[in-house]
N, CA, C and O atoms as a MOPAC input file, in Angstrom:
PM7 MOZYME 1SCF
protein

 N     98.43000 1    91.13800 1    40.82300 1
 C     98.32700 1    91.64100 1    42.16800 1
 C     98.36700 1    93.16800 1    42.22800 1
 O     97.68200 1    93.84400 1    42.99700 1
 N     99.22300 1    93.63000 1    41.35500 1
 C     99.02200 1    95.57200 1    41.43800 1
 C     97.85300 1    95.92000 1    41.22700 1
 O     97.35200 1    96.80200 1    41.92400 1
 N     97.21700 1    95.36900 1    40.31600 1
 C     95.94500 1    95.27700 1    39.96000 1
 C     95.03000 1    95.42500 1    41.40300 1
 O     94.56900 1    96.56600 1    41.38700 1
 N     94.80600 1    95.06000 1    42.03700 1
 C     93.86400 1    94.60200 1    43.15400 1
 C     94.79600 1    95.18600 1    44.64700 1
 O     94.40400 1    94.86900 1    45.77000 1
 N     95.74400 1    95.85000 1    44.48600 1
 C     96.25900 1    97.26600 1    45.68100 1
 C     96.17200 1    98.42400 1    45.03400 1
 O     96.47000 1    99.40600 1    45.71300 1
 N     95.72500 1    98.69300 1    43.48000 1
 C     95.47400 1    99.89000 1    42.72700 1
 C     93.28400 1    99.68500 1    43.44000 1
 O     92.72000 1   100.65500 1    43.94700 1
 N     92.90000 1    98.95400 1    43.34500 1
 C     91.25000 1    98.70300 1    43.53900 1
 C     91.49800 1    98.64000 1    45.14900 1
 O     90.44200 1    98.56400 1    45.77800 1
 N     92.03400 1    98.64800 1    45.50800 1
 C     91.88700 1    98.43700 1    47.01400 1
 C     92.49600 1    99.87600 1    47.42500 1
 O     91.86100 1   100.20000 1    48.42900 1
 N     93.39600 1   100.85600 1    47.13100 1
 C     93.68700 1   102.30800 1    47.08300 1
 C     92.17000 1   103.28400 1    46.51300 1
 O     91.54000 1   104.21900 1    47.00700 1
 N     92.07600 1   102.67900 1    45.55700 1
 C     91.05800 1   103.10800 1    44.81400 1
 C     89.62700 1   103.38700 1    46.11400 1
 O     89.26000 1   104.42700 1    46.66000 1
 N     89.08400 1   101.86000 1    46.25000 1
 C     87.88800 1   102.37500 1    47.62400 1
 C     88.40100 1   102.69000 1    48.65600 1
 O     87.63600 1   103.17400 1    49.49100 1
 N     89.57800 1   102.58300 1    48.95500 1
 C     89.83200 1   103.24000 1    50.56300 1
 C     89.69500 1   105.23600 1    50.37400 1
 O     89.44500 1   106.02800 1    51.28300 1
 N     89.89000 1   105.47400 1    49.28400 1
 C     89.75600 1   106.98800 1    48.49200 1
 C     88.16300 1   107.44500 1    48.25300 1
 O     87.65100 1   108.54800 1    48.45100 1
 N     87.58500 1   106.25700 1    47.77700 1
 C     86.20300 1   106.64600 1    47.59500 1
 C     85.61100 1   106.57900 1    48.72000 1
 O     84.82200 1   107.50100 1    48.92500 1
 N     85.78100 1   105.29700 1    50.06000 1
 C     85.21600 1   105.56500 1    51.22900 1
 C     84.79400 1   106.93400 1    51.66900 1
 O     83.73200 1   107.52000 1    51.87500 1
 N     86.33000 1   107.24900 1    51.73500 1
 C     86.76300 1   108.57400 1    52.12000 1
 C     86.18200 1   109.97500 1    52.05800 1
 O     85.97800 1   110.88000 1    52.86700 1
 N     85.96800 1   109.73900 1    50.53000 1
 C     85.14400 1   110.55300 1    49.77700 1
 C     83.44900 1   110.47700 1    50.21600 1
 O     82.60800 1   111.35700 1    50.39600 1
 N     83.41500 1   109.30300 1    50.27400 1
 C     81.71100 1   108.87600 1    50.60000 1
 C     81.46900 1   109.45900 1    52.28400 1
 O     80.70100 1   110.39500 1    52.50300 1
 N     82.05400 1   108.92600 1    53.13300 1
 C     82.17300 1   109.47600 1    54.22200 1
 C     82.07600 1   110.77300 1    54.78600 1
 O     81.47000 1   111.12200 1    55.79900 1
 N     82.86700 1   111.55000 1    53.86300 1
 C     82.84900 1   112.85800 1    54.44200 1
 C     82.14000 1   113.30600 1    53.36300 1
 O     82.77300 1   114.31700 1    53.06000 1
 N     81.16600 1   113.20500 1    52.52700 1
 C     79.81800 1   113.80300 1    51.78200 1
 C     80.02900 1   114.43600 1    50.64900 1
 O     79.29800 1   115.35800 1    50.28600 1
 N     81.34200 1   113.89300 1    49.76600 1
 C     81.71000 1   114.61000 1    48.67800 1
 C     80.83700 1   114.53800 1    47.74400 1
 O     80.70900 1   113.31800 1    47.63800 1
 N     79.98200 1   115.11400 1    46.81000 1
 C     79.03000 1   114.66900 1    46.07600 1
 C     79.71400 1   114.26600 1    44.53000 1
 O     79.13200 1   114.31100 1    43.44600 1
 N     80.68100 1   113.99000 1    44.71500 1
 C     81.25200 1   113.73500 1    43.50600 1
 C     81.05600 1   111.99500 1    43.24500 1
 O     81.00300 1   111.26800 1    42.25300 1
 N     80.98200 1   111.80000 1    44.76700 1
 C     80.86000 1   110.07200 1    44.66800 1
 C     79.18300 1   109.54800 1    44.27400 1
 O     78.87300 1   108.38200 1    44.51600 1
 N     78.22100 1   110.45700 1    43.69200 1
 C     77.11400 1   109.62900 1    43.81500 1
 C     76.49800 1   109.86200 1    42.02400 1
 O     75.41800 1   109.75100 1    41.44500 1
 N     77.34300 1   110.08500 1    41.80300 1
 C     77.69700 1   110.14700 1    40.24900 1
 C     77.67700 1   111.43200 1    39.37400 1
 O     78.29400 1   112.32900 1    39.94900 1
 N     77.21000 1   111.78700 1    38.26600 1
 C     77.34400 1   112.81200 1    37.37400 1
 C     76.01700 1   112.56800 1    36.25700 1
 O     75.25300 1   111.61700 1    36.09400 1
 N     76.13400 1   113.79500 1    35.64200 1
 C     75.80000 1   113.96900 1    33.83200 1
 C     75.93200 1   112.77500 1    33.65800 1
 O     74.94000 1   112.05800 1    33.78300 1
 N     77.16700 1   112.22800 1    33.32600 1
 C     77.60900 1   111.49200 1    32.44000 1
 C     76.74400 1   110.22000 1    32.45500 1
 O     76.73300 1   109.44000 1    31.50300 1
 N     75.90400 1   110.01400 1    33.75100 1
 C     75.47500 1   108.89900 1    34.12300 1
 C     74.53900 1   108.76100 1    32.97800 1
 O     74.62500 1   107.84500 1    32.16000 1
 N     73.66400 1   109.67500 1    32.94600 1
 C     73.05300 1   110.00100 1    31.74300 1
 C     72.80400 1   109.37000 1    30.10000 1
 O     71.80600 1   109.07000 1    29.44500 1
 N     74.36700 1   109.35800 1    29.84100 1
 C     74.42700 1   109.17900 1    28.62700 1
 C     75.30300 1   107.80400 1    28.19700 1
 O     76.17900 1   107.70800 1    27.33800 1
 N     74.77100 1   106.80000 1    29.07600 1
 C     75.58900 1   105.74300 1    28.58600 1
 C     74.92700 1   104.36100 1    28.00000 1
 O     73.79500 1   104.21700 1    28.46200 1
 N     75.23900 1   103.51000 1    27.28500 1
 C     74.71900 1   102.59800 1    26.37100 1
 C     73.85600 1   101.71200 1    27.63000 1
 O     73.80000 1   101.93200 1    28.84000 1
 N     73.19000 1   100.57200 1    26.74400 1
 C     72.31300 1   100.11500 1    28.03200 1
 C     73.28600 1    98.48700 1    28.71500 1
 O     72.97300 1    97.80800 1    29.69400 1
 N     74.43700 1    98.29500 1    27.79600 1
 C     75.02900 1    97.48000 1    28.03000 1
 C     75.81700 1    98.26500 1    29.10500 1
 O     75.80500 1    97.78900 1    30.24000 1
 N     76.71700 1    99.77300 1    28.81300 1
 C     77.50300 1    99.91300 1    29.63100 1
 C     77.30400 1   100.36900 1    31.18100 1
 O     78.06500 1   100.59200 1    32.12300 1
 N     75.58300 1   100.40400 1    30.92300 1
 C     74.58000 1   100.36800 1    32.81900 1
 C     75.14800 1    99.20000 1    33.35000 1
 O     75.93500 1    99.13300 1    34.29400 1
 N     74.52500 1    97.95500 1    32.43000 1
 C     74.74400 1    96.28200 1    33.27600 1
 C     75.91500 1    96.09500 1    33.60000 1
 O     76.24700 1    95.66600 1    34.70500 1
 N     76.71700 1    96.39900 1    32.66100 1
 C     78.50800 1    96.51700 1    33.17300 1
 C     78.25800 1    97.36400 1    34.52900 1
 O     78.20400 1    96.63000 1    35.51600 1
 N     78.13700 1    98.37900 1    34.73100 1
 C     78.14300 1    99.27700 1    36.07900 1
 C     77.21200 1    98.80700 1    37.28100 1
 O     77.48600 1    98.81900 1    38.48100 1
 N     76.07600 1    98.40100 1    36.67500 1
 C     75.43300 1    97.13400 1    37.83400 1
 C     76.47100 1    96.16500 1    38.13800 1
 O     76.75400 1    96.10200 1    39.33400 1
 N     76.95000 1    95.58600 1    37.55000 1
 C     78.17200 1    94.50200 1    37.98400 1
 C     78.64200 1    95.14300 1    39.09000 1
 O     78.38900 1    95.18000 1    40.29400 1
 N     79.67600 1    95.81300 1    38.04500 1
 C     80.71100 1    96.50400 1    39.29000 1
 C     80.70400 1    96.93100 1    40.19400 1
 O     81.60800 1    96.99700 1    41.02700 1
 N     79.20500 1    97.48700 1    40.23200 1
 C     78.61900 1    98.55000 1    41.77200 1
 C     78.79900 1    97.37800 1    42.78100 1
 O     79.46700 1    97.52700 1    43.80400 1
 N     78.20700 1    96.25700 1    42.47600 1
 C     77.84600 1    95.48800 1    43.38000 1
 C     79.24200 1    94.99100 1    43.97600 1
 O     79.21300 1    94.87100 1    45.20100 1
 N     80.16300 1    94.75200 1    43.51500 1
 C     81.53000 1    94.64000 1    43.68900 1
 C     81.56900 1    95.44100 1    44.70300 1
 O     81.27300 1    95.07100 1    45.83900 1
 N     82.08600 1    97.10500 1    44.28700 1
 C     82.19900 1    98.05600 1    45.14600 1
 C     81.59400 1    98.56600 1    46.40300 1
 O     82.11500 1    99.21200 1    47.31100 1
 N     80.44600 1    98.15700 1    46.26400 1
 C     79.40800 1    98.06700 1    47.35200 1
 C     80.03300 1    97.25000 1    48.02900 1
 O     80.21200 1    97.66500 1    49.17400 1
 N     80.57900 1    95.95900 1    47.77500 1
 C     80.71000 1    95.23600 1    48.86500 1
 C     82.09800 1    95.68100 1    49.95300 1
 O     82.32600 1    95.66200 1    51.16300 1
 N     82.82700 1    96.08000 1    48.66600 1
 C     83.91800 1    96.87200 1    49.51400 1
 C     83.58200 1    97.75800 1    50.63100 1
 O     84.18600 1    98.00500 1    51.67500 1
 N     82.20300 1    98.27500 1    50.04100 1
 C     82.17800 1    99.42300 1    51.38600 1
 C     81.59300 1    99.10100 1    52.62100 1
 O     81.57800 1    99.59700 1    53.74700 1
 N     80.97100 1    97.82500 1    51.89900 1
 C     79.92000 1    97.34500 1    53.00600 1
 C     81.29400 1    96.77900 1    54.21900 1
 O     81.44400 1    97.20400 1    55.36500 1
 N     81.95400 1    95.96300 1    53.67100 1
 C     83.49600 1    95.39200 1    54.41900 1
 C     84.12200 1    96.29900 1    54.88400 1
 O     84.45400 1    95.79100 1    55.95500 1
 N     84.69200 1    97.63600 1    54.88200 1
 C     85.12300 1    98.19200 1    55.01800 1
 C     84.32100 1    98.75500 1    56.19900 1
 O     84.85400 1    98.62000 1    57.30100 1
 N     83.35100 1    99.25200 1    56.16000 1
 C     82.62100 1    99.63400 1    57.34300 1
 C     81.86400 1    98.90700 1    58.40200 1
 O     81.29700 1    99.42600 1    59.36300 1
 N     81.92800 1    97.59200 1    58.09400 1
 C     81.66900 1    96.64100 1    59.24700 1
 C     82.98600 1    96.15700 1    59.87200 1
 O     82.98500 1    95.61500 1    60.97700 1
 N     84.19300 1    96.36800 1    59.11200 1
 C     85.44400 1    96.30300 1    60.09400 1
 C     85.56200 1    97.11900 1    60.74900 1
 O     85.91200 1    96.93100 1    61.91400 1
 N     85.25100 1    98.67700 1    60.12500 1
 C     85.64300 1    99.77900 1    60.98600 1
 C     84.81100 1    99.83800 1    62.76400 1
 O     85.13100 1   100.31300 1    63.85300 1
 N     83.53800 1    98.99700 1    62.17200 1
 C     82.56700 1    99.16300 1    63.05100 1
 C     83.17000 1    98.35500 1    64.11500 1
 O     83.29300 1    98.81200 1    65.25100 1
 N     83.55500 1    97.16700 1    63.79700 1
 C     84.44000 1    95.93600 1    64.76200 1
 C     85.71400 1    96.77400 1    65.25700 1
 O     86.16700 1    96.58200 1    66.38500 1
 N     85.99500 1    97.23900 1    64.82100 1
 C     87.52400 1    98.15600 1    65.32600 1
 C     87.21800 1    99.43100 1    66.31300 1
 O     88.04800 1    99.70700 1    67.18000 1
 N     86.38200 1    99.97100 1    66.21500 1
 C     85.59100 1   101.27800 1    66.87600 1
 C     85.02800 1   100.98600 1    68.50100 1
 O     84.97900 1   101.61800 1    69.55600 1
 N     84.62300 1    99.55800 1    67.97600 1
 C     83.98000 1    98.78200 1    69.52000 1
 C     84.89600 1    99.01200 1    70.74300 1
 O     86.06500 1    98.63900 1    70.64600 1
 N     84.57500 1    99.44900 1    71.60100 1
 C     85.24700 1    99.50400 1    72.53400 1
 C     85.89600 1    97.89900 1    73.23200 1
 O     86.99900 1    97.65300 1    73.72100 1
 N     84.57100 1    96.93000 1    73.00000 1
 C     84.84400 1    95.53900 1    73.82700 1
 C     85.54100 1    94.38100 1    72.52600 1
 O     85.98300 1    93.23200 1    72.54100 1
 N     85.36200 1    95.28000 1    71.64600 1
 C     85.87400 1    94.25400 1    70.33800 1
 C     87.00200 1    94.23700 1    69.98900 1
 O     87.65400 1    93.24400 1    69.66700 1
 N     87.49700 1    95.83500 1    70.03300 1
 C     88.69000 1    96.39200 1    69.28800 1
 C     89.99800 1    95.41600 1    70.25800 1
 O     91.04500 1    96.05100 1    70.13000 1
 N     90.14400 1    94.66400 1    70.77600 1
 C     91.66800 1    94.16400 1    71.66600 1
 C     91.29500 1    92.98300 1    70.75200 1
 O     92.41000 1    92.84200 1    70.25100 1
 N     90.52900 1    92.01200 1    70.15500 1
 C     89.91800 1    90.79800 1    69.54000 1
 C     90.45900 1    90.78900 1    67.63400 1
 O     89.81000 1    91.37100 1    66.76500 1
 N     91.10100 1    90.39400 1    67.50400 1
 C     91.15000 1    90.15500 1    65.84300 1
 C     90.26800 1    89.63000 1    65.13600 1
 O     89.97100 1    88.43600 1    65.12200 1
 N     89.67300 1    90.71800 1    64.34200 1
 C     88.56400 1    90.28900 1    63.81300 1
 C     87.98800 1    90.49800 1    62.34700 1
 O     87.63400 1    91.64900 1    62.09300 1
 N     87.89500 1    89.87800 1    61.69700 1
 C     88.11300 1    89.92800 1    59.79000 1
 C     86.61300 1    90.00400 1    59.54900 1
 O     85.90800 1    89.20000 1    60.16000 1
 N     85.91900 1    91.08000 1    58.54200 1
 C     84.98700 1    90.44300 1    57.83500 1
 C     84.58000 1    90.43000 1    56.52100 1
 O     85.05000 1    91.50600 1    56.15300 1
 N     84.06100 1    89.98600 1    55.60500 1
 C     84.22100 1    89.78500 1    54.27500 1
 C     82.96100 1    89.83300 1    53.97400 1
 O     82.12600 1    89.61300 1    54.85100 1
 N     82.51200 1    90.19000 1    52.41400 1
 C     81.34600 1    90.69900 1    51.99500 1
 C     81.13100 1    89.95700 1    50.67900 1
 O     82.14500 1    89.68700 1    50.03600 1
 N     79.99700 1    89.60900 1    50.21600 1
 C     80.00300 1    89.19800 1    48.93900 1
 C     78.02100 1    89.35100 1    48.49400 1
 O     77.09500 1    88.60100 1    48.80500 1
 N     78.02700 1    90.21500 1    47.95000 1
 C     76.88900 1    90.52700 1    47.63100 1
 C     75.64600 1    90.71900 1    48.43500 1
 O     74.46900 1    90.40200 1    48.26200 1
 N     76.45500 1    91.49200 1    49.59000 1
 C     75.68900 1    92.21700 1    50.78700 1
 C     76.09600 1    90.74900 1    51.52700 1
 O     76.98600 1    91.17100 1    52.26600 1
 N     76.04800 1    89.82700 1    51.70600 1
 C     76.21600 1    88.63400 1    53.05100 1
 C     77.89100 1    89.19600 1    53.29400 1
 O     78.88200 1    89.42100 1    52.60000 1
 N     77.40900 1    89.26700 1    55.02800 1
 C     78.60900 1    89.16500 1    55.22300 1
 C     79.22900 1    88.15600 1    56.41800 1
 O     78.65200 1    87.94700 1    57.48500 1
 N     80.22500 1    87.70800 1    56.11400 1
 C     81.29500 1    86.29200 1    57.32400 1
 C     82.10400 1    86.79100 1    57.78700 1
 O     83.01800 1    87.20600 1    57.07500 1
 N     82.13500 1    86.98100 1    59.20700 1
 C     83.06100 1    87.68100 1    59.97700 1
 C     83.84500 1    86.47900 1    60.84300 1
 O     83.20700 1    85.67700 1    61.52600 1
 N     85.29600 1    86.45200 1    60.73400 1
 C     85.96300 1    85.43600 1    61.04000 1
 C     86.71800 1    86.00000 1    62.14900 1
 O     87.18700 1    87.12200 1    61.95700 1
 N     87.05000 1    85.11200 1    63.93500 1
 C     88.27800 1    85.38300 1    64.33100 1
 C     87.73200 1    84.48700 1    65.90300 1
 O     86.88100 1    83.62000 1    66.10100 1
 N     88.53700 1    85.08800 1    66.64900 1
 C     88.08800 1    84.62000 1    68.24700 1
 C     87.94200 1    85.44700 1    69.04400 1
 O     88.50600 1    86.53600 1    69.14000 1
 N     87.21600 1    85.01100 1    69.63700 1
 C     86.82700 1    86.17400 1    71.47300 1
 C     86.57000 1    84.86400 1    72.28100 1
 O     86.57200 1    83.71200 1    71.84700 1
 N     86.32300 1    85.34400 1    73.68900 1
 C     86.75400 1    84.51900 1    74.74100 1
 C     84.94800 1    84.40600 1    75.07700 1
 O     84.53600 1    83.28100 1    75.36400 1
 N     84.24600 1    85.20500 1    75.04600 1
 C     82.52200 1    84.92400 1    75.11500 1
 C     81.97900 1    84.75700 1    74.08400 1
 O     82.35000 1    85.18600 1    72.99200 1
 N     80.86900 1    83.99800 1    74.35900 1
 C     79.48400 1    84.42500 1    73.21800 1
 C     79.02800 1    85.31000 1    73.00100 1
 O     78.86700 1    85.72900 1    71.85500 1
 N     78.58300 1    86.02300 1    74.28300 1
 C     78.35800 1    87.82300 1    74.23300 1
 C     79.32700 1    88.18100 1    73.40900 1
 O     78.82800 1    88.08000 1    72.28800 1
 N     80.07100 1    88.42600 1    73.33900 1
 C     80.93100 1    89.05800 1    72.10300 1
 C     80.68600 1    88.34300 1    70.96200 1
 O     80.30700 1    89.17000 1    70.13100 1
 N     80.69900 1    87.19900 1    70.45300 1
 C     80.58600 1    87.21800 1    69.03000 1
 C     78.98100 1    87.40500 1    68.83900 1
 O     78.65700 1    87.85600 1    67.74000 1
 N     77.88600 1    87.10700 1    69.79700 1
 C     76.67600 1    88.25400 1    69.62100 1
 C     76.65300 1    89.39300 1    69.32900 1
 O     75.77700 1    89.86700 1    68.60500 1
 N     77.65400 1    90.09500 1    69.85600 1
 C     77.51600 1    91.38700 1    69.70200 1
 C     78.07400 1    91.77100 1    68.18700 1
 O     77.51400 1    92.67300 1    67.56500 1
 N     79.21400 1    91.04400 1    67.60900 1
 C     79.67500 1    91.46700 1    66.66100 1
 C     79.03200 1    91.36700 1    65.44900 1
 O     78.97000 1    91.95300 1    64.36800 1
 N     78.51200 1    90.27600 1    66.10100 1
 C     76.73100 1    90.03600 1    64.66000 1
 C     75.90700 1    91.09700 1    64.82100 1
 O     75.37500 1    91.73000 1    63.90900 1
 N     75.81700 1    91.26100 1    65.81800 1
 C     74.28900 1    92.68800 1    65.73100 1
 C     75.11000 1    93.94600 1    65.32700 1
 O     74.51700 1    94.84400 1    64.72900 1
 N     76.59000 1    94.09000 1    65.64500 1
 C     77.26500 1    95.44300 1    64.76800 1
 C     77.25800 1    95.57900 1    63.40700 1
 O     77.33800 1    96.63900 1    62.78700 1
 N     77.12900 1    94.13200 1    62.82000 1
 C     77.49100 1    93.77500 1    61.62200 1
 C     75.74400 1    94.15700 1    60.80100 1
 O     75.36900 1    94.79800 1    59.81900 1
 N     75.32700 1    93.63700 1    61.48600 1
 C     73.98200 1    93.55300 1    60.95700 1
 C     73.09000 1    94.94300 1    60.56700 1
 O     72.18400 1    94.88300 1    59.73600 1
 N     73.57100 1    96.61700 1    61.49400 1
 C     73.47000 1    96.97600 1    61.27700 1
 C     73.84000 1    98.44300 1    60.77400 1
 O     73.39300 1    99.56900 1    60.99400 1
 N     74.99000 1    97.84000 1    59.90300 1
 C     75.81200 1    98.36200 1    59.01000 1
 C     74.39700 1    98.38600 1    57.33200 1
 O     73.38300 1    97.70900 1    57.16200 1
 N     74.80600 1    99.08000 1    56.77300 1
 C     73.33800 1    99.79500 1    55.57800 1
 C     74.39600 1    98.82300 1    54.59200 1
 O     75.62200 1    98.72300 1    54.54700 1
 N     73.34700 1    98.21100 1    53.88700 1
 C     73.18700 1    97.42300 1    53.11400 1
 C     73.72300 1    95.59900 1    53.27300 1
 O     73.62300 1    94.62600 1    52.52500 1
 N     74.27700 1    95.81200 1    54.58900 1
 C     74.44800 1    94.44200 1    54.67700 1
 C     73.09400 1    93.45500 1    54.83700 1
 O     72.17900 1    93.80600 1    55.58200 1
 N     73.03800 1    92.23800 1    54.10900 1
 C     71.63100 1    91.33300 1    54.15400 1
 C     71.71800 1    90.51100 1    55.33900 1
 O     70.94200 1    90.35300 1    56.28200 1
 N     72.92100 1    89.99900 1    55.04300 1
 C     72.59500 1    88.87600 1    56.27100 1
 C     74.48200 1    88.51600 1    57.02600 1
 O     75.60300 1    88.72700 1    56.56200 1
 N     74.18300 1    88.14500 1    57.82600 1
 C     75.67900 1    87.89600 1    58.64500 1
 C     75.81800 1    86.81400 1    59.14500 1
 O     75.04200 1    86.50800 1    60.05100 1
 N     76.86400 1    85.86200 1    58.71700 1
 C     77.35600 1    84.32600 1    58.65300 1
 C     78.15200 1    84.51800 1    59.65100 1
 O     79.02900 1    85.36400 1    59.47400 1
 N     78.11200 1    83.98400 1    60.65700 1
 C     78.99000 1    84.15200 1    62.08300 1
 C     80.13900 1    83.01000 1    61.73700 1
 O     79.68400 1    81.87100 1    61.63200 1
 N     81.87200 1    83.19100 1    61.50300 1
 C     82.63000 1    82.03900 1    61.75100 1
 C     83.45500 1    82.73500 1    62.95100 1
 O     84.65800 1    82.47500 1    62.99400 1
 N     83.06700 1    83.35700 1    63.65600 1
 C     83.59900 1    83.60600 1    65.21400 1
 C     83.88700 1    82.27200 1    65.87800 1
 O     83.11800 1    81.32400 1    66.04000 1
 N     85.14200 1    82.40000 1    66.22100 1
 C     84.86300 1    80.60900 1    67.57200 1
 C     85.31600 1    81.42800 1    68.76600 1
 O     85.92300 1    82.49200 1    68.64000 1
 N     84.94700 1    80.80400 1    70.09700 1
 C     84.59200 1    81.24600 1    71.24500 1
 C     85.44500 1    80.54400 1    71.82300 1
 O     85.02000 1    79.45300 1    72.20500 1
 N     86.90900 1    80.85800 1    72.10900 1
 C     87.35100 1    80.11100 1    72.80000 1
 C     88.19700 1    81.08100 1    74.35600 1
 O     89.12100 1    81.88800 1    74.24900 1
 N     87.54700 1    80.67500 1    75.59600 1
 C     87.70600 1    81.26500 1    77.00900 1
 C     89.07700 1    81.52500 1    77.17500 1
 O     89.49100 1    82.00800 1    78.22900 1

């Protein structure tokens, strides 16, 4: 478990970094010079990390909402799809939280488990 609040410190830092335009986050030299195994390893992982950011900024986006933010609302990412879980009292709202979701950059597609209960 330290493991995975050290990776979860870790992208809330790189967000951060990404966000406010540090160019340190879009790599280096070093990228340069690495074996062709240790790319596919970094393809892995990107995609990992990506998803973090992709999650991370479709919550923020759900939290920012003016009509959303009073609503508890989770969403989760796994290789760009993302499932956003919780309740609101309309459909208009969990519509809406799909079309916030949707256009967040790099998300593919958005699995609605919203329930609608008045």
């Amino acid at each position: 478990m330290p493991k995975a609040k050290a990776l979860s410190r870790y992208m809330l830092i790189w967000v951060s970094l990404l966000l406010s335009g540090c160019p340190a986050t879009f790599g280096g030299v070093s990228d340069y010079f690495v074996s062709k195994d240790q790319t596919q390893k970094n393809a892995v992982e990107h995609d990992g990390a990506q998803d973090e950011v992709i999650m991370a900024s479709v919550k923020a986006a759900l939290k920012r909402d003016s009509r959303l933010s009073p609503y508890y609302l989770y969403a989760d990412s796994v290789k760009g799809r993302v499932s956003i879980y919780g309740t609101v009292p309309t459909m208009e709202l969990s519509k809406h939280a799909i079309h916030l979701a949707e256009r967040i950059s790099g998300v593919k597609s958005v699995n609605s488990k919203i329930k609608v209960k008045p």
